[in-house]
PDB file as gemmi writes it, atoms N, CA and C in Angstrom:
CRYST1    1.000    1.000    1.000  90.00  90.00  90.00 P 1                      
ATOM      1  N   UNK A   1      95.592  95.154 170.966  1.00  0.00           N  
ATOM      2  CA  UNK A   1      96.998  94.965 170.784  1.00  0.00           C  
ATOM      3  C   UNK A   1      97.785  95.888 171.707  1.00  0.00           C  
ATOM      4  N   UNK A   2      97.133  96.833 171.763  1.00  0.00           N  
ATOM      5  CA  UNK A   2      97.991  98.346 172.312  1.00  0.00           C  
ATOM      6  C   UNK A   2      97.961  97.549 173.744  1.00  0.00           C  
ATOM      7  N   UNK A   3      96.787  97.640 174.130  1.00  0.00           N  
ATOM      8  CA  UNK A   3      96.793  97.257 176.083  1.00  0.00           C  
ATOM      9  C   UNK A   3      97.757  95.729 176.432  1.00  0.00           C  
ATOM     10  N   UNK A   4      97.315  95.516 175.470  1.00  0.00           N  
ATOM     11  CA  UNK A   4      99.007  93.409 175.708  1.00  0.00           C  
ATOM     12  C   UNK A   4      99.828  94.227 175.300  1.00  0.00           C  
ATOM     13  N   UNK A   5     100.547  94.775 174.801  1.00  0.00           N  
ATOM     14  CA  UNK A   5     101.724  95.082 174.292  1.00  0.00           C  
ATOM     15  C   UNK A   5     102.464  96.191 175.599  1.00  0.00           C  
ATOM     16  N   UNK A   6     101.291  96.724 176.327  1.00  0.00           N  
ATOM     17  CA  UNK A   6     102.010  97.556 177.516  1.00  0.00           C  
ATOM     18  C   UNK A   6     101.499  96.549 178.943  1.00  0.00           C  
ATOM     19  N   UNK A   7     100.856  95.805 178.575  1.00  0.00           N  
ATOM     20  CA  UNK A   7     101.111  94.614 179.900  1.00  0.00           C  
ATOM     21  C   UNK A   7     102.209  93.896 179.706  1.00  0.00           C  
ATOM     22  N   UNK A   8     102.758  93.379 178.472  1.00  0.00           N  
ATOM     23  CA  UNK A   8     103.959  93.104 178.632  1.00  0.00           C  
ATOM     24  C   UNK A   8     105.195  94.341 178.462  1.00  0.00           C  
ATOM     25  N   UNK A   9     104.794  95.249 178.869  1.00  0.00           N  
ATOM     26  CA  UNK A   9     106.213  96.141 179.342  1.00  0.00           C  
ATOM     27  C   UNK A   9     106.906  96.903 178.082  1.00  0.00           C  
ATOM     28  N   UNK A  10     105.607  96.884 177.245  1.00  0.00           N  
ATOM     29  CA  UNK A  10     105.946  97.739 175.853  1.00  0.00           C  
ATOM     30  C   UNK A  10     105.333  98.853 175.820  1.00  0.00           C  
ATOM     31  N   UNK A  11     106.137 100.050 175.925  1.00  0.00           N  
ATOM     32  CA  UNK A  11     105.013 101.186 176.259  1.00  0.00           C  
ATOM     33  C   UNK A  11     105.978 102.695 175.164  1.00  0.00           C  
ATOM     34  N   UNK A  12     104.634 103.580 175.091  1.00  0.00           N  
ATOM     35  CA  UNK A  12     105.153 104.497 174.380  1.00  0.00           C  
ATOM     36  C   UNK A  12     104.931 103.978 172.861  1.00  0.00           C  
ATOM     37  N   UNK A  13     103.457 103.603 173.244  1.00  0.00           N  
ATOM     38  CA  UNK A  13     103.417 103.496 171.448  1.00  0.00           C  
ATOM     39  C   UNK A  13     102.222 104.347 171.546  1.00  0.00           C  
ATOM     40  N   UNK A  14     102.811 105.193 170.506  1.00  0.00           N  
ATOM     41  CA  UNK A  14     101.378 106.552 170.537  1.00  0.00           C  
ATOM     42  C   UNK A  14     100.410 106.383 169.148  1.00  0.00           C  
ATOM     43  N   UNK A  15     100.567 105.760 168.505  1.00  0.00           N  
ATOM     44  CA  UNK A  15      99.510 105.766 167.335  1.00  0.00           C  
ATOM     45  C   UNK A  15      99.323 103.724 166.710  1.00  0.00           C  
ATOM     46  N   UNK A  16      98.161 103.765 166.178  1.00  0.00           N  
ATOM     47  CA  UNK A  16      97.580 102.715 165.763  1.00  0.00           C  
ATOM     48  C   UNK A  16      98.797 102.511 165.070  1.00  0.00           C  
ATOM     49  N   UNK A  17      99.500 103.068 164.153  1.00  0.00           N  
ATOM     50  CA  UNK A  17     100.444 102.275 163.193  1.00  0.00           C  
ATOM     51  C   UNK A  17     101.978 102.107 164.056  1.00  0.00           C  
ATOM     52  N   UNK A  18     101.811 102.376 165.229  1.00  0.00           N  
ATOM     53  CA  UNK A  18     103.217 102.234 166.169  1.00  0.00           C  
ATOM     54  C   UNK A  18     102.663 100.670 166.885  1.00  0.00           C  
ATOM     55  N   UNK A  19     101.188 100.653 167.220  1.00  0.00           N  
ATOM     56  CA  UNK A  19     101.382  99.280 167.667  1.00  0.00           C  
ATOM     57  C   UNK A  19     101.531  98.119 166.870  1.00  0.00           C  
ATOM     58  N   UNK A  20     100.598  98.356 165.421  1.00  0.00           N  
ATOM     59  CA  UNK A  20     100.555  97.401 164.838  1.00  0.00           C  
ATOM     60  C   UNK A  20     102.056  96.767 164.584  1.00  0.00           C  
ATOM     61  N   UNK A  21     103.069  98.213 164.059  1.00  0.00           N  
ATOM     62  CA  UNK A  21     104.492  97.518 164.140  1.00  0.00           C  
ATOM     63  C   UNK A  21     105.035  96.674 165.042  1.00  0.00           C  
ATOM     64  N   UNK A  22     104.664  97.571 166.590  1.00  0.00           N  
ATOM     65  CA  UNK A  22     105.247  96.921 167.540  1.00  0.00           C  
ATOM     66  C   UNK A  22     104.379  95.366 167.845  1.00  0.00           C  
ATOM     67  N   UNK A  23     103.258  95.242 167.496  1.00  0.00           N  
ATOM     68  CA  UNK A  23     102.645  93.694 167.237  1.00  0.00           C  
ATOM     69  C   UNK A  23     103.448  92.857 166.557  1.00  0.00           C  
ATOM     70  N   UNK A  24     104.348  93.085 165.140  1.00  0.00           N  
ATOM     71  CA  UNK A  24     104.693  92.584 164.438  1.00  0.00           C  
ATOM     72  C   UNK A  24     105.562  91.751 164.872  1.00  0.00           C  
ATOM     73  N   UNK A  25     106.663  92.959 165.540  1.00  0.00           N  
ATOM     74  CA  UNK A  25     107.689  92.659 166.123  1.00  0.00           C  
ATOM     75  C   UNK A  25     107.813  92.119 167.187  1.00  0.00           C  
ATOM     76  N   UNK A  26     106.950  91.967 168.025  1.00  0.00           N  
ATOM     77  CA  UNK A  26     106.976  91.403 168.927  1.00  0.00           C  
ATOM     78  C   UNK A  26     106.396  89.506 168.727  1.00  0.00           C  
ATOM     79  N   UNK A  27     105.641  89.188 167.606  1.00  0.00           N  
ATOM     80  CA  UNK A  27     105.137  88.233 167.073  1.00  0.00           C  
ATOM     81  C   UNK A  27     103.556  87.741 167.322  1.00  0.00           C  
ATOM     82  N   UNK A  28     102.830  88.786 167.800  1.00  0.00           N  
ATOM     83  CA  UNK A  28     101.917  88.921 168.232  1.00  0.00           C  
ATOM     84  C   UNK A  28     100.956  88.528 166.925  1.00  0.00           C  
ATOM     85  N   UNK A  29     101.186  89.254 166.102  1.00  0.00           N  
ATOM     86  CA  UNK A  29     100.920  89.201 164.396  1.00  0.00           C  
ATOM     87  C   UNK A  29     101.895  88.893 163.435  1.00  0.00           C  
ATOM     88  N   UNK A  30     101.326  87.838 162.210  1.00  0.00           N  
ATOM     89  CA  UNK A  30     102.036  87.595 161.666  1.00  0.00           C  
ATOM     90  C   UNK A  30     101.955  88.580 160.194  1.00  0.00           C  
ATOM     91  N   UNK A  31     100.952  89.170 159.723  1.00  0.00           N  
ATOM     92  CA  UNK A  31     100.784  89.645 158.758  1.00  0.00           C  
ATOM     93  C   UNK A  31     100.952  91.229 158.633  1.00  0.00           C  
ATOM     94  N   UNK A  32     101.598  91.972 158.852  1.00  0.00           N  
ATOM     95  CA  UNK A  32     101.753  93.404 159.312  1.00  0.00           C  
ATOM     96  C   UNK A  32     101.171  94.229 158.114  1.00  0.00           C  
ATOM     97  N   UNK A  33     101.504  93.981 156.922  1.00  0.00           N  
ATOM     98  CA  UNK A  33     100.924  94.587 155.688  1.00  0.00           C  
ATOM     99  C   UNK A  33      98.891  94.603 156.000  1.00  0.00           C  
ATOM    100  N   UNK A  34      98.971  93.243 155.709  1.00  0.00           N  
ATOM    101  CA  UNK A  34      96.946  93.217 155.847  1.00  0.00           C  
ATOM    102  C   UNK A  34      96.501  94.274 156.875  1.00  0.00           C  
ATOM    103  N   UNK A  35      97.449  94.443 158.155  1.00  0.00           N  
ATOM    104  CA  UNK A  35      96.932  95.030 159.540  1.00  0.00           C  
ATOM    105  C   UNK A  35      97.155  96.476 159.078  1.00  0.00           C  
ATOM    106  N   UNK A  36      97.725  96.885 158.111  1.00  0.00           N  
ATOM    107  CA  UNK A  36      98.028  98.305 157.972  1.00  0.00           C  
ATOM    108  C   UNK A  36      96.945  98.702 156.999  1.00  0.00           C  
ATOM    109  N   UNK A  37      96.791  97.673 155.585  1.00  0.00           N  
ATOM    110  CA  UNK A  37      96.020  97.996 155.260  1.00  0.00           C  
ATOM    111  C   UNK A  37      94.484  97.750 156.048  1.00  0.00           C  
ATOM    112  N   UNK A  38      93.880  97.127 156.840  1.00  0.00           N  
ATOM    113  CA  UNK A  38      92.639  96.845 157.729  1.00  0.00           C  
ATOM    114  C   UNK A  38      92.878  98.698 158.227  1.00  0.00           C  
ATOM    115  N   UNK A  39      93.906  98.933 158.948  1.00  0.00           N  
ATOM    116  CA  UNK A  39      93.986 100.567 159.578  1.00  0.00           C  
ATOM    117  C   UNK A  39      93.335 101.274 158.584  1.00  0.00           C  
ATOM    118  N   UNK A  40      93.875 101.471 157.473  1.00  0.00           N  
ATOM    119  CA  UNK A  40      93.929 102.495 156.531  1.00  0.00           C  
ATOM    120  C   UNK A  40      92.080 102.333 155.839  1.00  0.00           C  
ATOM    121  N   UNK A  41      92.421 101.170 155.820  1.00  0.00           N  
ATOM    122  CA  UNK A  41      90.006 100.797 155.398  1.00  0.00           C  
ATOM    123  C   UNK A  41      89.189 101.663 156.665  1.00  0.00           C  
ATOM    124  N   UNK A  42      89.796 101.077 158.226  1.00  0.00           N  
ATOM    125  CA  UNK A  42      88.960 101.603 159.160  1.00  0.00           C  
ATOM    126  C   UNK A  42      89.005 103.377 159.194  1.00  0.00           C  
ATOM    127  N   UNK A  43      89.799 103.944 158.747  1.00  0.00           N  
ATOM    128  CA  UNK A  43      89.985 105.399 158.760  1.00  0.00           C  
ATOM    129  C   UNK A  43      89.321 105.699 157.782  1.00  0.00           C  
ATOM    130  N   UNK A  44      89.192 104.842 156.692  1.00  0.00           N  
ATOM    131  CA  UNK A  44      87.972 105.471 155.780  1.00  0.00           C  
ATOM    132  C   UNK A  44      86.687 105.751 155.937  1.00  0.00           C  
ATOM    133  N   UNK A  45      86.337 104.794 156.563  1.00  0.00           N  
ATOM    134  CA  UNK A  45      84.802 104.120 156.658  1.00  0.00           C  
ATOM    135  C   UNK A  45      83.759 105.771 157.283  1.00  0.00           C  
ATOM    136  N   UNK A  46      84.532 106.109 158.041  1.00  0.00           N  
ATOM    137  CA  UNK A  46      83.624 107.379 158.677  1.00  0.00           C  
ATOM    138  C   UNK A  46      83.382 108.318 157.695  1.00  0.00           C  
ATOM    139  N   UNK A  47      83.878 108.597 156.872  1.00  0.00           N  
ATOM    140  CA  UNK A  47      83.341 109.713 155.222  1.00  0.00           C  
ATOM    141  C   UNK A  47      83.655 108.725 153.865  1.00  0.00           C  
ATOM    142  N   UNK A  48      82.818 107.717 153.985  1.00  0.00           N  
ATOM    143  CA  UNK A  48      82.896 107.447 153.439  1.00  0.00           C  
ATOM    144  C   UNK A  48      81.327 106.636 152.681  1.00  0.00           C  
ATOM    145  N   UNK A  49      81.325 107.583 151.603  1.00  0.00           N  
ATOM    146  CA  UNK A  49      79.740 107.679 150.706  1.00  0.00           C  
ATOM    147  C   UNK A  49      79.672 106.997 149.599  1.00  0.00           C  
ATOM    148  N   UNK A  50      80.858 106.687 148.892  1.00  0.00           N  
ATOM    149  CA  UNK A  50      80.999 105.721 147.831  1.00  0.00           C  
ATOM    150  C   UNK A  50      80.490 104.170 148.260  1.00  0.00           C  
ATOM    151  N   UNK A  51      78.816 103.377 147.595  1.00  0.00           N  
ATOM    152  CA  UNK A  51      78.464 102.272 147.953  1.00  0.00           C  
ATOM    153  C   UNK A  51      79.209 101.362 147.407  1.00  0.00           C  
ATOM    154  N   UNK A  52      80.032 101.478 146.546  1.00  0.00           N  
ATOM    155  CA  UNK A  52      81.219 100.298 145.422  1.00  0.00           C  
ATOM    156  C   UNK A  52      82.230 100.463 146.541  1.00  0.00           C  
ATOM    157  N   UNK A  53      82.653 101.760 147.210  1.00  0.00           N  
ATOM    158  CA  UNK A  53      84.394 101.222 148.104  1.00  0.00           C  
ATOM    159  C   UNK A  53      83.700 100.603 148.868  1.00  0.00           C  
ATOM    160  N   UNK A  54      82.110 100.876 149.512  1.00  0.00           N  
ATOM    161  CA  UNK A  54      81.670 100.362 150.995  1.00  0.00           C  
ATOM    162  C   UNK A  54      81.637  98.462 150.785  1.00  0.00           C  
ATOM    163  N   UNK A  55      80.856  98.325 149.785  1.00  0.00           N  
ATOM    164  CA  UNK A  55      81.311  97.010 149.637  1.00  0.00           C  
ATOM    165  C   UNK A  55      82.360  96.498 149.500  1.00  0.00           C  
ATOM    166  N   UNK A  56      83.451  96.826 149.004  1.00  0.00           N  
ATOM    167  CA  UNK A  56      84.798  96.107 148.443  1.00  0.00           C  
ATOM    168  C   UNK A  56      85.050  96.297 150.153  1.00  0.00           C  
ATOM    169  N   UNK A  57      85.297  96.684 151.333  1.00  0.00           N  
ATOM    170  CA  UNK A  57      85.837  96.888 152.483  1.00  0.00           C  
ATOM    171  C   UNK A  57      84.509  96.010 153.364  1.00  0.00           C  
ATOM    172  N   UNK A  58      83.313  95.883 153.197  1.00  0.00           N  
ATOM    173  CA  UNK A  58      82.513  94.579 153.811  1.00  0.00           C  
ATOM    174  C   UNK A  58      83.398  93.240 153.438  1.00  0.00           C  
ATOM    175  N   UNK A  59      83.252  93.380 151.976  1.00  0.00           N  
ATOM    176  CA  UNK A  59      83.725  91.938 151.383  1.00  0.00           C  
ATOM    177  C   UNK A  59      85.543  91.899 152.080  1.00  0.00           C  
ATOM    178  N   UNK A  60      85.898  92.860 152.782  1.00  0.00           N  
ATOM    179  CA  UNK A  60      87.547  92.462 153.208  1.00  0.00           C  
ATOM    180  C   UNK A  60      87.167  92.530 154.315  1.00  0.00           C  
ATOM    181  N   UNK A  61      86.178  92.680 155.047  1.00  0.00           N  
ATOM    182  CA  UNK A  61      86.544  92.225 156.569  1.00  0.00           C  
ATOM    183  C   UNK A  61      85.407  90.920 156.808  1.00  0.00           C  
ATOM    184  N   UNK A  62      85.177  90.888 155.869  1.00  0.00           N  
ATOM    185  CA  UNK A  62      84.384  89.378 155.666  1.00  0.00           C  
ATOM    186  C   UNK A  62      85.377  88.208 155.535  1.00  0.00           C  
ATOM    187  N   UNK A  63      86.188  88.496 154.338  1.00  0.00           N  
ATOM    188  CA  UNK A  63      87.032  87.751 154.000  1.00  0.00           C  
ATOM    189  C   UNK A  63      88.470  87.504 154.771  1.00  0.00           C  
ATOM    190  N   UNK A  64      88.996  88.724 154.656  1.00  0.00           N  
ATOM    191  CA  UNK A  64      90.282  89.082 154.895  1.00  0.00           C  
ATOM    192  C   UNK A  64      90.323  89.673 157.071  1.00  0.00           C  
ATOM    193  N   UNK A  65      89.957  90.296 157.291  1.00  0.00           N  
ATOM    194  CA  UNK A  65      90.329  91.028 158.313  1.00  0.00           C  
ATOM    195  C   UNK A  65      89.368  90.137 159.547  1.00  0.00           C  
ATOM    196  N   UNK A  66      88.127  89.575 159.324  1.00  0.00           N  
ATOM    197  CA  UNK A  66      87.966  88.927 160.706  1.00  0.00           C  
ATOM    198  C   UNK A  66      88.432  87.440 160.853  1.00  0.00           C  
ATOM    199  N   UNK A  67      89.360  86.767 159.621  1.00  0.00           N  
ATOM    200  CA  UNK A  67      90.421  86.176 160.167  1.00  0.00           C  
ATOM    201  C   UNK A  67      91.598  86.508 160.959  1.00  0.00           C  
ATOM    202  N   UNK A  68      92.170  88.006 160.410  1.00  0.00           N  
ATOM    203  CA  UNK A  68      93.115  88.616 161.093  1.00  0.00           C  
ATOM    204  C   UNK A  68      92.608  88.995 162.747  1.00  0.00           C  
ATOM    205  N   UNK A  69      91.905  89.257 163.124  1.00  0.00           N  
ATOM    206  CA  UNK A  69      91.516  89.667 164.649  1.00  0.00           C  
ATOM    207  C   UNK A  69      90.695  88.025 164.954  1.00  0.00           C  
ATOM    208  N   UNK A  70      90.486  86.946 164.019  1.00  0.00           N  
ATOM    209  CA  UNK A  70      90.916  85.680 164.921  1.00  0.00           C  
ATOM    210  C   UNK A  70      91.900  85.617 165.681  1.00  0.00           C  
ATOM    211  N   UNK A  71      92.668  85.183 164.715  1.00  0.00           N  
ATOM    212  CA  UNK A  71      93.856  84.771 165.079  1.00  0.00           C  
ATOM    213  C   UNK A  71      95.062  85.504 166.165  1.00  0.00           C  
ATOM    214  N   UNK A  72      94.271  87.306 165.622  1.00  0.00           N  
ATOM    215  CA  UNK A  72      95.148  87.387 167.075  1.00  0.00           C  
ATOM    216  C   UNK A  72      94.149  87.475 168.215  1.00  0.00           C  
ATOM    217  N   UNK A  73      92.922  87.066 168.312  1.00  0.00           N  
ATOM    218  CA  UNK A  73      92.464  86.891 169.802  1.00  0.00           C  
ATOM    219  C   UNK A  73      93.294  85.723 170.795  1.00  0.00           C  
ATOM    220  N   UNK A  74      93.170  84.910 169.552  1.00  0.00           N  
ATOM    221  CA  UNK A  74      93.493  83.280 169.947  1.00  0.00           C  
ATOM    222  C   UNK A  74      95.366  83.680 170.376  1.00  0.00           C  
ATOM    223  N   UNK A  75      96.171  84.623 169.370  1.00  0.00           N  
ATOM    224  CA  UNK A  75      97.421  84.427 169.998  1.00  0.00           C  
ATOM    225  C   UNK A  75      97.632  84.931 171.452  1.00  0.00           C  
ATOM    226  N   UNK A  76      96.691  86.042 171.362  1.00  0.00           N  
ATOM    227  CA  UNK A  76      96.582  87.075 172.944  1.00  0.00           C  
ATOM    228  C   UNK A  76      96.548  85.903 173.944  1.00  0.00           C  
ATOM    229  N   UNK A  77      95.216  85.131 174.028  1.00  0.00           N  
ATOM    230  CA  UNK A  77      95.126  84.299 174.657  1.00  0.00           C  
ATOM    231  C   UNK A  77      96.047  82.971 175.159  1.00  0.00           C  
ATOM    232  N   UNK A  78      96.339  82.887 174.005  1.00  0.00           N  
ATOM    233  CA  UNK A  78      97.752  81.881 174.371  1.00  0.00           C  
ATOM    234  C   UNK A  78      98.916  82.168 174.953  1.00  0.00           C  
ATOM    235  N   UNK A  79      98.890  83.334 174.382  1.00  0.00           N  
ATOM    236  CA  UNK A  79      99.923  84.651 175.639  1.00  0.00           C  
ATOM    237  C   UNK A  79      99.749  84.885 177.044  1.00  0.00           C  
ATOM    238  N   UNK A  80      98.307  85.015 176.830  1.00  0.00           N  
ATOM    239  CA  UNK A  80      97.977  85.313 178.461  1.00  0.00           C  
ATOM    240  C   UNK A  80      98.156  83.986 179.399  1.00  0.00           C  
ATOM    241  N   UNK A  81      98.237  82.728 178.400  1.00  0.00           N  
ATOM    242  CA  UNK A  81      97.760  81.448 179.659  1.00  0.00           C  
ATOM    243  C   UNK A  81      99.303  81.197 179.743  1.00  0.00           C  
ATOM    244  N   UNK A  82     100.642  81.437 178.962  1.00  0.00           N  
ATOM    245  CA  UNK A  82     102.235  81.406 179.071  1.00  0.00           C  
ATOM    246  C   UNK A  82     102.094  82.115 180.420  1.00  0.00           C  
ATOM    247  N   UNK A  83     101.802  83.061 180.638  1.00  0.00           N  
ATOM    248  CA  UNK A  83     101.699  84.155 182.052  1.00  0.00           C  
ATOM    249  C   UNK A  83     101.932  84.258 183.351  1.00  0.00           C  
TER     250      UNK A  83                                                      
END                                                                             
């Protein structure tokens, strides 16, 4: 998101939760909540020893989150061929 968002001339976003906004806003993504929470799972995952959260966060990027990085491959792409 970060690297499209400064190819199209959006720059000065210094943290994961500055692009995801600036994704939002820009329409890149439609779901900004799921993408914050997907952030907030991936910051866990590295200390993270509890096997009940580890599953509940498989079962959401099973379910929930590798639809979300479908859909925005596919929008990137449709972006890139507007170009």
């Amino acid at each position: 998101m970060k690297a499209f968002l400064e190819y199209t001339g959006i720059s000065e976003i210094r943290s994961p939760r500055a692009t995801i906004k600036e994704a939002f806003s820009y329409g890149l993504i439609d779901d900004g909540e799921n993408w914050l929470e997907m952030m907030v799972d991936r910051n866990k995952t590295p200390h993270l020893y509890d096997e009940g959260e580890a599953k509940l966060i498989y079962e959401k990027i099973k379910n929930k989150y590798h639809y979300l990085l479908s859909q925005l491959a596919k929008k990137i792409e449709t972006e890139l061929n507007q170009i």
